[in-house]
Phi, psi and omega in degrees: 000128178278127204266144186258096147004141139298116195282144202281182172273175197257336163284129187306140181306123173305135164254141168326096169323137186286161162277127162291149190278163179259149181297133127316119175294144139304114182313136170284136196286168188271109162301314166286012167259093149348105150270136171245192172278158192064015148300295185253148179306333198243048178272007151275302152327334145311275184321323181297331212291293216348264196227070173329322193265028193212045164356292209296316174325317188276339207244356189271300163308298199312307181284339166295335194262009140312331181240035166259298182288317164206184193284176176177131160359159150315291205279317176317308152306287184327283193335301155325301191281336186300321174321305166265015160081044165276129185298169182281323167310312168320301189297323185297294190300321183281306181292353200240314173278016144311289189312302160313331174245002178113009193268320175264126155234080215260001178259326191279313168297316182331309210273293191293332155288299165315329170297301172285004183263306194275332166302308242273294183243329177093049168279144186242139191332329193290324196261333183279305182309318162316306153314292164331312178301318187300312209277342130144036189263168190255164197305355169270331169293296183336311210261355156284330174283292177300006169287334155336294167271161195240143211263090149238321151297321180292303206301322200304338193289337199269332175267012199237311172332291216296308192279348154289333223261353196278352176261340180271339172283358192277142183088013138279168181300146165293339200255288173323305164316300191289275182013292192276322144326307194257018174244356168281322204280299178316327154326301179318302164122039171258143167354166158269262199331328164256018126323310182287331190264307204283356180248337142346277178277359162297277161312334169286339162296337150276032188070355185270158185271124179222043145328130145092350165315165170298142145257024176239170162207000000 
């Protein structure tokens, strides 16, 4: 006798209804977050937001997170807070008590910007003192910070130049060498006259004759 199956059924296995999910909120912005500049297009606006009725607050902020990417200056900050419309008497009080615990330092940025400009670029004292000036520090730290070298150290940085820079001038004119060697060094901000005698003795080690140059370039 044949035995007959049951046919299954034709209606689908019921499934367990889901709990519908609760709507999602929309985050609410975060009020307590600092925007500085260059996070966002609108991080002046922000910034003003901080603390409208608290100037000092705002010159406070500005500058910490100014001095978080590098160091800076006094006048470089002043510059800054004139900028975003801090009064001036506010910035003046706020830079100075910067000074006071040690967060501005402009005899310590000379010092620490000359070491890393002349290892760095092979920058010579004349050029660094230039720089330091662009940056507002005054002329007696400039000139304690470039006394650091001494030009027995300047001439060597100018003779470590010429000889990287002395295999891409070979097959010019000799007059075209010195030129161009001893006008990268000026650049630089070294003497003319040691400019001239370290690019000088350079080609004469390579055999050019150099009787009869010019002393100018």
């Amino acid at each position: 006798m044949r035995t007959t199956r049951p046919r299954a059924s034709r209606h689908p296995r019921a499934r367990p209804r889901r709990r519908p999910r609760p709507p999602r909120s929309r985050a609410e912005p975060v009020t307590g977050r600092t925007e500085w500049p260059g996070d966002s297009p609108d991080s002046s606006r922000a910034e003003k937001e901080l603390s409208p009725q608290d100037p000092a607050e705002r010159a406070r902020a500005i500058c910490l997170r100014l001095l978080t990417g590098n160091p800076r200056t006094r006048k470089q900050l002043a510059d800054a807070l004139r900028k975003r419309e801090v009064p001036d008497e506010v910035a003046e009080e706020v830079l100075s008590r910067f000074e006071d615990v040690g967060l501005i330092d402009d005899a310590a940025f000379a010092g620490a910007w000359v070491e890393s400009r002349h290892h760095g670029r092979g920058l010579a004292r004349r050029a660094l003192a230039r720089e330091l000036r662009t940056k507002g520090v005054e002329p007696a730290l400039i000139q304690e910070a470039v006394d650091q070298l001494d030009s027995e150290r300047e001439e060597a940085t100018a003779r470590e130049l010429v000889e990287r820079k002395l295999r891409a001038t070979r097959g010019l004119d000799r007059d075209r060498r010195l030129r161009r060697l001893a006008g990268m060094l000026a650049r630089k901000g070294y003497p003319e006259g040691m400019a001239l005698r370290v690019v000088r003795q350079a080609l004469e080690a390579e055999g050019e004759d150099t009787d009869g140059l010019d002393e100018s370039f």
